[in-house]
C-alpha positions as CSV (number, residue, x, y, z in Angstrom):
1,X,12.5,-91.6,-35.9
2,X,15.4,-91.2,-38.6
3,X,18.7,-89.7,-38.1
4,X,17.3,-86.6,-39.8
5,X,14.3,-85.6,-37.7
6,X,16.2,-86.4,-35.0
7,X,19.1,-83.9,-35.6
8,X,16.4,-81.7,-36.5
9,X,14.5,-82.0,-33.5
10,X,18.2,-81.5,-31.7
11,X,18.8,-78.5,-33.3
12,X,15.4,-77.1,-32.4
13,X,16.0,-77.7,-29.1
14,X,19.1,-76.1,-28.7
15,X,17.5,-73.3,-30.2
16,X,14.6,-72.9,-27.9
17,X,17.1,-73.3,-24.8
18,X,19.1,-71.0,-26.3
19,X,16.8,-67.9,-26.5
20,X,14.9,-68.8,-23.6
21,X,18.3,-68.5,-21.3
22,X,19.1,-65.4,-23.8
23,X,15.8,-63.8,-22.7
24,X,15.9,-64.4,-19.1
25,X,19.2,-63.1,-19.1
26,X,17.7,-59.6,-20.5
27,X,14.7,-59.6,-18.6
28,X,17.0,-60.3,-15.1
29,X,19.1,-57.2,-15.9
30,X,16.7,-54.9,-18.0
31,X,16.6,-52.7,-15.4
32,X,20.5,-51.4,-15.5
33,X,19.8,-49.5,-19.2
34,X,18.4,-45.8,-18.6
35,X,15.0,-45.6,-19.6
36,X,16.3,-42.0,-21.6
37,X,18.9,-44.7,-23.6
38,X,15.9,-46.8,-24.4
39,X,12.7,-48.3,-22.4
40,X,12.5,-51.3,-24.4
41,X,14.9,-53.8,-21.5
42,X,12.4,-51.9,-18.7
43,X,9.6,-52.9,-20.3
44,X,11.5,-56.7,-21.0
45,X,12.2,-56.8,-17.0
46,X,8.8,-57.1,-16.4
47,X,8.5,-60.3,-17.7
48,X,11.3,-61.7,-16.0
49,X,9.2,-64.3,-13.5
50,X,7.8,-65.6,-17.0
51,X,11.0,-66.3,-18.2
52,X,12.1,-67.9,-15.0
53,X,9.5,-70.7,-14.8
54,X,10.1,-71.4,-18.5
55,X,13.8,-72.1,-18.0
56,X,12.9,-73.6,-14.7
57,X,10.6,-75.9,-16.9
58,X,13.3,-76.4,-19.4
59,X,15.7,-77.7,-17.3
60,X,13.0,-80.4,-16.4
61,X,11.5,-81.2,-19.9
62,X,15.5,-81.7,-20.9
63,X,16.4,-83.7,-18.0
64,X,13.2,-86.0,-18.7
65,X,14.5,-86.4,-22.2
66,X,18.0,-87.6,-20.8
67,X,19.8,-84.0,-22.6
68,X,22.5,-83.4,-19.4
69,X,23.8,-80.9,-21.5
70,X,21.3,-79.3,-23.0
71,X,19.8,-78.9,-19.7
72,X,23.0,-76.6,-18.9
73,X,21.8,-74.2,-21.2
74,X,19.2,-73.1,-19.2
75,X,20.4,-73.9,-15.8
76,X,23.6,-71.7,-16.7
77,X,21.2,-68.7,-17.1
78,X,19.4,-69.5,-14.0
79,X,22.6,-69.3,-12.1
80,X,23.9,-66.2,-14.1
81,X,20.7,-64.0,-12.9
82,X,20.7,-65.9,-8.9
83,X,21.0,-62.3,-7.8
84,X,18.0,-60.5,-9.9
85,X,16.1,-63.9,-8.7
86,X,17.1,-63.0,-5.3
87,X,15.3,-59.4,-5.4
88,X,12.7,-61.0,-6.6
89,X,12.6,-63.6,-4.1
90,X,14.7,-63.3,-1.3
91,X,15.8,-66.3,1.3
92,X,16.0,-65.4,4.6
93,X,15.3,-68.3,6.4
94,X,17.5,-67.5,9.4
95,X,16.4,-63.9,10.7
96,X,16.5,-62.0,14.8
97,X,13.5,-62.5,16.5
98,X,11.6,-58.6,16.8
99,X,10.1,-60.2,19.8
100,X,13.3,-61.2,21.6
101,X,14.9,-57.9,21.1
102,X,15.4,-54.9,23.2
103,X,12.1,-52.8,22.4
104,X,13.6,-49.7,22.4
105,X,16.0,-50.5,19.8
106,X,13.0,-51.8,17.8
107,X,10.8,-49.5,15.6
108,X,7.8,-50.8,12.9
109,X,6.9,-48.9,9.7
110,X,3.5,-49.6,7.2
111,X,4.6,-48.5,3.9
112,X,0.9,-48.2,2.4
113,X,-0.6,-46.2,-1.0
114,X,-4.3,-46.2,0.4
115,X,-5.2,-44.9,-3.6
116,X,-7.6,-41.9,-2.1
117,X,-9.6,-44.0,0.4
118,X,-11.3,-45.5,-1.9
119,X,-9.2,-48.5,-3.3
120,X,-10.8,-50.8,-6.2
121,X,-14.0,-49.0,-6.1
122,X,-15.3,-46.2,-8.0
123,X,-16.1,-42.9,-6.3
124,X,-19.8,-43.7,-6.7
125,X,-19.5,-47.1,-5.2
126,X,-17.9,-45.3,-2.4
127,X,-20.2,-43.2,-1.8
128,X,-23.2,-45.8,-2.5
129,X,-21.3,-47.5,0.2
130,X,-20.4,-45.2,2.5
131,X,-23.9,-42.8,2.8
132,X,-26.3,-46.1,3.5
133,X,-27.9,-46.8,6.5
134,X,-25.9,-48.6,9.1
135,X,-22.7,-47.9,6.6
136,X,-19.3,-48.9,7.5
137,X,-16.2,-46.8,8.9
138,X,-13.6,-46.6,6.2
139,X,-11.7,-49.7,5.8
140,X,-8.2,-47.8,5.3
141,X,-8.4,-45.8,7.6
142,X,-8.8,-48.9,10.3
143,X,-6.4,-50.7,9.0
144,X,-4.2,-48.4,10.0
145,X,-5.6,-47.0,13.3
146,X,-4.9,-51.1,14.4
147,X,-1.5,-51.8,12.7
148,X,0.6,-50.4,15.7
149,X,3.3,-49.5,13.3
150,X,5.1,-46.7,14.5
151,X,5.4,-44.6,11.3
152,X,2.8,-45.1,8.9
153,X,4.3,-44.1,5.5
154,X,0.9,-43.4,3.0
155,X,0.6,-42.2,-0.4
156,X,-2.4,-41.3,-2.5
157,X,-4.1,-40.5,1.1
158,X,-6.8,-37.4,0.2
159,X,-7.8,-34.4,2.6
160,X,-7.7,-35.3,6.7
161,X,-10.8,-33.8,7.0
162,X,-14.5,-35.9,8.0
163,X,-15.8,-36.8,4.3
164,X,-18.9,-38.6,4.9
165,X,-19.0,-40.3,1.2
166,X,-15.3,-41.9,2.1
167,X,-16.5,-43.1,5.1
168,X,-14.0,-40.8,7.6
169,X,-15.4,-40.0,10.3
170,X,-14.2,-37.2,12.7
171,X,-14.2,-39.8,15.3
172,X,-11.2,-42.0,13.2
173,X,-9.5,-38.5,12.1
174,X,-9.1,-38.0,16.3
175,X,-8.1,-41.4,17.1
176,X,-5.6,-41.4,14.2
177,X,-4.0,-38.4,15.2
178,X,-4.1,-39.3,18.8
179,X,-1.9,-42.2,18.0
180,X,0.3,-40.5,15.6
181,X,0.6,-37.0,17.7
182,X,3.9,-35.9,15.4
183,X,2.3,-36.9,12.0
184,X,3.7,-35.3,8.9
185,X,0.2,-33.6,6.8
186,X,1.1,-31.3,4.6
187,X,-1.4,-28.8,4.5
188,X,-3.4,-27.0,1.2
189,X,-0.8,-25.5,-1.5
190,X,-1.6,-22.4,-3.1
191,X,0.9,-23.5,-5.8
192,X,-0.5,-26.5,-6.3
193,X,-3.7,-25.4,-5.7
194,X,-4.3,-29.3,-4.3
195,X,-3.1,-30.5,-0.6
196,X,-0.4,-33.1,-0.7
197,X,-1.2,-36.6,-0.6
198,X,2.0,-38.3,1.0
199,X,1.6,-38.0,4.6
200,X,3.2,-39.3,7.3
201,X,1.9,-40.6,10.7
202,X,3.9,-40.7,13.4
203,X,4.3,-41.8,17.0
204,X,7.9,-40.1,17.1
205,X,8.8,-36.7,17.1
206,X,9.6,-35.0,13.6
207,X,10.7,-31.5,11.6
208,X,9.3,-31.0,8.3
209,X,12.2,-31.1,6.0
210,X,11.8,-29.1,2.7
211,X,13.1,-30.9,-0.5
212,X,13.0,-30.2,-4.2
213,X,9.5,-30.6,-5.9
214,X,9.4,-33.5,-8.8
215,X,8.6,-33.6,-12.4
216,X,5.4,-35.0,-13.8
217,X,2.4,-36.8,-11.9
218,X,4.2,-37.9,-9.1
219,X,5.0,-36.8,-5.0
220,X,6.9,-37.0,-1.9
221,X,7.5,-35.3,1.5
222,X,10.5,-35.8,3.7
223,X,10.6,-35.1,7.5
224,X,13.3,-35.6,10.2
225,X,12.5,-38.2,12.8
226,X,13.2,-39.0,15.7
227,X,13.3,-42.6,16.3
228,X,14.1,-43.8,19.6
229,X,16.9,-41.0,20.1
230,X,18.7,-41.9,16.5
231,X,17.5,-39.3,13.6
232,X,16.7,-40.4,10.4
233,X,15.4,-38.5,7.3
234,X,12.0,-40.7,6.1
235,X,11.2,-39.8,2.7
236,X,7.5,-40.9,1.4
237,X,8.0,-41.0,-1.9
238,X,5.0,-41.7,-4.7
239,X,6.8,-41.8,-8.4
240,X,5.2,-41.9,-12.0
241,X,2.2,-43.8,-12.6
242,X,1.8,-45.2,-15.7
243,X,-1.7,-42.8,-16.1
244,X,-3.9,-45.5,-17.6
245,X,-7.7,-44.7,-18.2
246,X,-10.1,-47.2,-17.2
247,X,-10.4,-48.1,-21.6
248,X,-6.4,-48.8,-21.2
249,X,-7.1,-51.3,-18.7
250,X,-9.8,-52.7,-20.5
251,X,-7.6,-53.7,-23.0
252,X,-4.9,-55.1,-20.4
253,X,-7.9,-57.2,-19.3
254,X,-8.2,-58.6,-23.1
255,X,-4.7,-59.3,-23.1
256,X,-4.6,-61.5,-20.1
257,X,-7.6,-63.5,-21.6
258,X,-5.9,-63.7,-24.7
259,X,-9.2,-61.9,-26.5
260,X,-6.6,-58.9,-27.8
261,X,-5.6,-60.1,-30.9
262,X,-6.3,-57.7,-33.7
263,X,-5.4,-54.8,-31.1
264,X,-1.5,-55.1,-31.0
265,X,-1.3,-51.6,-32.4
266,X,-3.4,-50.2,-30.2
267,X,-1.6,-52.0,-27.2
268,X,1.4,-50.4,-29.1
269,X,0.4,-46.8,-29.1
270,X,-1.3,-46.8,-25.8
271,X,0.2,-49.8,-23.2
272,X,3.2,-49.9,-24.1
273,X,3.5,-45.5,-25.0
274,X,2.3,-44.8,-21.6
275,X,4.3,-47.5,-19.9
276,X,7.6,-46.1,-21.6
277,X,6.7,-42.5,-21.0
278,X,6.1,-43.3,-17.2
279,X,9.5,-45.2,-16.8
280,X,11.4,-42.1,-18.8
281,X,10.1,-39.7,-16.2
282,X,10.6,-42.3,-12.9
283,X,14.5,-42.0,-14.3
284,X,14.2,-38.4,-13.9
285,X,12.6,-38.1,-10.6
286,X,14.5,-40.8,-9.4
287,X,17.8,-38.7,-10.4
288,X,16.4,-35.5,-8.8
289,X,15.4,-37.6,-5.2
290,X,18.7,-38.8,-5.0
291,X,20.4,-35.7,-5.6
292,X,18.3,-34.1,-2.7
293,X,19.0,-36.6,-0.6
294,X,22.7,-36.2,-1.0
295,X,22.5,-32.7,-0.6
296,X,20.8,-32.9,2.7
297,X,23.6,-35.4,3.4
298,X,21.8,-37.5,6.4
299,X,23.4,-40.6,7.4
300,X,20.3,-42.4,8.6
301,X,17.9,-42.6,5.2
302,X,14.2,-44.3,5.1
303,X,13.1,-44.1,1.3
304,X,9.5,-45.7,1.5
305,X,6.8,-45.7,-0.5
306,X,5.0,-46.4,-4.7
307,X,7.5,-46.5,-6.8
308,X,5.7,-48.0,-9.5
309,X,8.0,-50.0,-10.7
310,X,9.4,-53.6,-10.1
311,X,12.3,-54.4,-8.1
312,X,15.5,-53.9,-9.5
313,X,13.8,-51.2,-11.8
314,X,16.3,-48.4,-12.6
315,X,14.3,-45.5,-10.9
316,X,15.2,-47.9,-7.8
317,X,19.2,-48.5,-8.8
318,X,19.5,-45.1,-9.3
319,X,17.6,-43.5,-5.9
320,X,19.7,-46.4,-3.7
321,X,23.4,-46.0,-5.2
322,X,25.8,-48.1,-3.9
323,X,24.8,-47.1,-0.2
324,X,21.4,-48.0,0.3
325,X,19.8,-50.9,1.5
326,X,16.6,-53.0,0.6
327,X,14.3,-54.4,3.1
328,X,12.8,-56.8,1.1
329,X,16.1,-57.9,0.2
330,X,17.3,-57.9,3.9
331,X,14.2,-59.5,5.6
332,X,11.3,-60.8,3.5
333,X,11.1,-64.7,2.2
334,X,10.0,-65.4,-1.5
335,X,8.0,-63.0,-3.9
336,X,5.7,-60.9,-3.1
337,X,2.8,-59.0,-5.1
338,X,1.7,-55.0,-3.8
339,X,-0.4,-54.3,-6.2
340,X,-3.5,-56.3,-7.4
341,X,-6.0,-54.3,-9.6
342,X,-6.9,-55.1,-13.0
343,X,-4.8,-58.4,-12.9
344,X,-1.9,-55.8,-13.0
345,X,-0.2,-58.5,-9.9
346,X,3.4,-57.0,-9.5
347,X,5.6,-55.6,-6.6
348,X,6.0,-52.0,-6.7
349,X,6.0,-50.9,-3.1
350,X,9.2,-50.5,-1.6
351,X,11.1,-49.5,1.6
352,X,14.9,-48.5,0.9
353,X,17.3,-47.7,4.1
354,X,20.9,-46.5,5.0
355,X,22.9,-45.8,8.1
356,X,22.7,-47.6,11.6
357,X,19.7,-49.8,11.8
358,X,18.8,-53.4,10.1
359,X,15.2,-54.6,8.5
360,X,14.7,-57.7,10.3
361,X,11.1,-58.2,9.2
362,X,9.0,-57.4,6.3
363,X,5.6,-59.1,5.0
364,X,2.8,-58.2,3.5
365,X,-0.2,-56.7,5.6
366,X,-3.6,-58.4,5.1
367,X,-5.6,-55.1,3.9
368,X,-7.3,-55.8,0.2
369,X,-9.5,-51.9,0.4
370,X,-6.7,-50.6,-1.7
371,X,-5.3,-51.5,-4.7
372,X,-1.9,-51.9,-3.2
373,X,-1.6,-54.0,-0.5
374,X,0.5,-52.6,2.8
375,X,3.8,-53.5,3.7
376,X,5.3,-53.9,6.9
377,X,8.8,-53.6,8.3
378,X,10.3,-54.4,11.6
379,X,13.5,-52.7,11.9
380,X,16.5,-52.8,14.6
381,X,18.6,-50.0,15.3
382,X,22.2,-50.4,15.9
C-alpha cells in the first residue's frame, strides 16, 4: 500500500473515531436538553448503549492496528461519559448483606406496571385463556401475592374486583388484601369517569395523600406510610407513554429486521412524532410532580414506578433535583432491561428516594406475564 492510500486510510480513521466519540458523547448527555428546547438529544440518548460498544470496539480494532493514539480518541469519550455509563450500569460489587441486618430497620418494595392484567397478550387471548376448562389463576396477580415485598408499588393495575376473563379470582382479591391490609386503591372517579390504576399494596400503615392531577395520558397516587415507625411519602408514579398502535409497532418490528427501508418518512411522522410528543409532555409532568412534592415538603420521599423513559432521561433529572437518590444507582450491578415487548428492550422502570434510609438491593424479579418486568428493592433505614 502507497504512501497515499495509506494517509487516506489514516485520515478516514480519524474521522470515524472522531464522530463515533462525538456521538457517544451526545447520546451520554442527551438527556440534560429540555425536551420543550428540542427532543432531538432525548431521542439521541436512547441509543447511547449502541454507541458505547462501538467505541468500545474501536478502541480494540485501533489497538489491533498498533494506532495508540488513535485509540485515545475513543477511549477519551468513554472516560468523559463514565458517569452516564454508570446509570446505565452501575458497579456495586461491595454492598450490606439485607440478611445480616436488623429486620426492623429493613423494608422491601416491588415496583411493577402489571399493563392491565393482561401483559403481552391481547384481551381476547386473555380471555381465551382465562374462561377454559381447568384455566389458570392470573399470573400477576401471584406473582405478587408470593413476592413478600412489603409495598407493592403497581401501575396500569385495572378494577380490584373478581373478572373471570383476567383470571382474578375473589379468592386472590382476599388473600391480596389480607397481606396488604393498608393498601392504597383508589376507588371509581366521577371526574374521570375511570378508577385509578396506580395502586398501592401495603403491609404498613398509610393516609391517602392528595396531590395535583397530571397532564396528558399518564397517573400517580401518593400516600403517607408508615414504615417501621419512619414516615415516608411513596409516590406511584406512571408518566407519558409513547401511545403507539399496534401498526406503529409493526413498523418498529421492520426496523429491527432491517425490512423498513422505503418507510423512513413514515417512521418520521409516526415513531419518531409520537416519541417526541411523549417526551415533551414527561418534561411537563415531571415539572408538576416535583413541584408537588416540594410543596408537601416530606423529608423521607419514595418516587417509584413507569416512567417511560431511560435512565438519565430528563423527566427523571428534573423529578430528582439535586436531592434525590437512585436505587439502581445505589444497589443494582450492570444493566438492566424492564421492559420487553415488541423488541422495544429498554429500562424504564425506576425507584427514586430521599431522606434517611439506603437501597442496598435491587434486581430484577423473574415475572415475564407483563410487558415490564418487576423490580425489587431492599432498603435500610437509618
Amino acid at each position: 500500500m502507497g504512501p497515499a492510500a495509506k494517509r487516506i486510510l489514516h485520515i478516514g480513521g480519524c474521522a470515524a473515531n472522531i464522530a463515533a466519540a462525538a456521538a457517544t458523547l451526545c447520546a451520554a448527555y442527551g438527556g440534560m436538553v429540555d425536551p420543550m428546547v428540542s427532543t432531538i438529544p432525548a431521542i439521541f440518548a436512547m441509543s447511547f448503549p449502541f454507541w458505547v460498544g462501538l467505541v468500545i470496539a474501536l478502541v480494540v480494532i485501533d489497538l489491533l492496528v498498533k494506532s495508540r493514539k488513535m485509540a485515545l480518541i475513543p477511549a477519551g469519550a468513554l472516560i468523559l461519559c463514565a458517569g452516564p455509563l454508570m446509570s446505565y450500569a452501575p458497579v456495586n460489587l461491595v454492598k450490606k448483606d439485607v440478611a445480616a441486618q436488623d429486620p426492623s430497620k429493613v423494608f422491601t418494595l416491588v415496583s411493577f406496571n402489571v399493563a392491565n392484567l393482561i401483559g403481552t397478550m391481547t384481551h381476547l387471548e386473555a380471555s381465551e385463556l382465562y374462561t377454559a376448562p381447568g384455566a389458570p389463576s392470573n399470573e400477576i396477580v401471584d406473582y405478587i401475592i408470593g413476592c413478600g415485598a412489603d409495598l407493592v408499588i403497581t401501575q396500569e393495575f385495572p378494577p380490584l374486583t373478581p373478572n373471570k376473563y383476567l383470571g382474578l379470582s375473589e379468592a386472590q382479591i382476599d388473600t391480596l388484601l389480607t397481606l396488604y391490609p393498608h393498601s392504597l386503591v383508589p376507588a371509581f372517579s366521577k371526574e374521570t369517569q375511570n378508577e385509578h390504576r396506580c395502586k398501592i399494596f401495603s403491609k404498613f400503615p398509610l393516609r391517602r395523600v392528595e396531590i395535583p392531577g397530571c397532564s396528558g395520558f399518564s397517573e400517580w397516587s401518593a400516600a403517607m406510610v408508615d414504615i417501621r415507625g419512619t414516615e415516608t411519602l411513596v409516590i406511584d408514579v406512571h408518566l407519558q407513554s409513547i401511545g403507539l398502535t399496534p401498526k406503529d409497532r409493526e413498523l418498529y418490528v421492520e426496523l429491527t429486521e432491517g425490512e423498513g427501508r422505503g418507510k423512513m418518512g413514515e417512521v418520521r411522522h409516526t415513531l419518531l412524532s409520537k416519541l417526541s410528543k411523549a417526551m415533551r409532555l414527561r418534561a411537563d409532568q415531571a415539572r408538576e410532580l416535583r413541584h408537588a412534592i416540594d410543596s408537601i415538603g416530606a423529608p423521607n420521599v419514595i418516587v417509584s414506578g413507569d416512567f417511560n423513559d431511560i435512565p438519565g432521561c430528563y423527566a427523571m433529572r428534573e423529578i430528582a433535583g439535586d436531592n434525590f437518590r437512585n436505587a439502581f444507582n445505589d444497589a443494582a450491578n450492570g444493566p438492566m432491561i424492564t421492559f420487553h415487548s415488541d423488541r422495544f428492550y429498554f429500562h424504564i422502570d425506576h425507584i427514586l428516594y430521599r431522606g434517611a434510609m439506603e437501597a442496598v438491593d435491587l434486581r430484577r424479579g423473574d415475572c415475564s406475564a407483563s410487558d415490564h418486568y418487576p423490580v425489587r428493592a431492599a432498603f435500610l433505614l437509618e
